[in-house]
C-alpha positions, 0 to 999 in steps of 0.5 A: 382502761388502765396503762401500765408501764414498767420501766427496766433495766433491760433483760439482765434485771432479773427483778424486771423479768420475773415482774414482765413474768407475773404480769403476762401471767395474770393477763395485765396488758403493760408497756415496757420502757428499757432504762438503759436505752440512750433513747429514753433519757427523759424516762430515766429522768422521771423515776429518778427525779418524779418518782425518787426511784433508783432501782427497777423495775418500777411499775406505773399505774398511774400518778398515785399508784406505783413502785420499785421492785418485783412485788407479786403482792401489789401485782395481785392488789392490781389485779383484785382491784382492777377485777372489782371495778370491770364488774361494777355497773 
């Protein structure tokens, strides 16, 4: 089992928003880490300085498949990649 993690900037994000939205939608399980919280520097650190992003939402798959923005096109990539692998034997 995949963990998905969306780091945001927090409920005024409307990109983070409508990105939580798509998911819940097409029943991807996620993690959520607010940016803005003092409490998760290291997190601010590691899409900054790992990861080179400056913008959210950022979605993280794993340490090869991630990226910024509100993109439904790879969310549905996700989704058609991770349906192909639950019906292989």
């Amino acid at each position: 089992m995949i963990t998905i993690v969306i780091y945001t900037t927090g409920d005024g994000c409307m990109q983070c928003r409508l990105t939580k939205q798509l998911m819940d939608a097409v029943g991807l399980a996620y993690r959520d880490i607010d940016l803005t919280d003092p409490a998760n520097e290291a997190a601010r650190e590691y899409v900054a300085a790992d990861l080179g992003y400056s913008s959210a939402p950022i979605v993280v798959v794993d340490e090869h498949d991630h990226w910024v923005g509100f993109r439904p096109d790879c969310i549905q990539d996700l989704v058609s990649r991770l349906t192909a692998t639950a019906g292989e034997p």
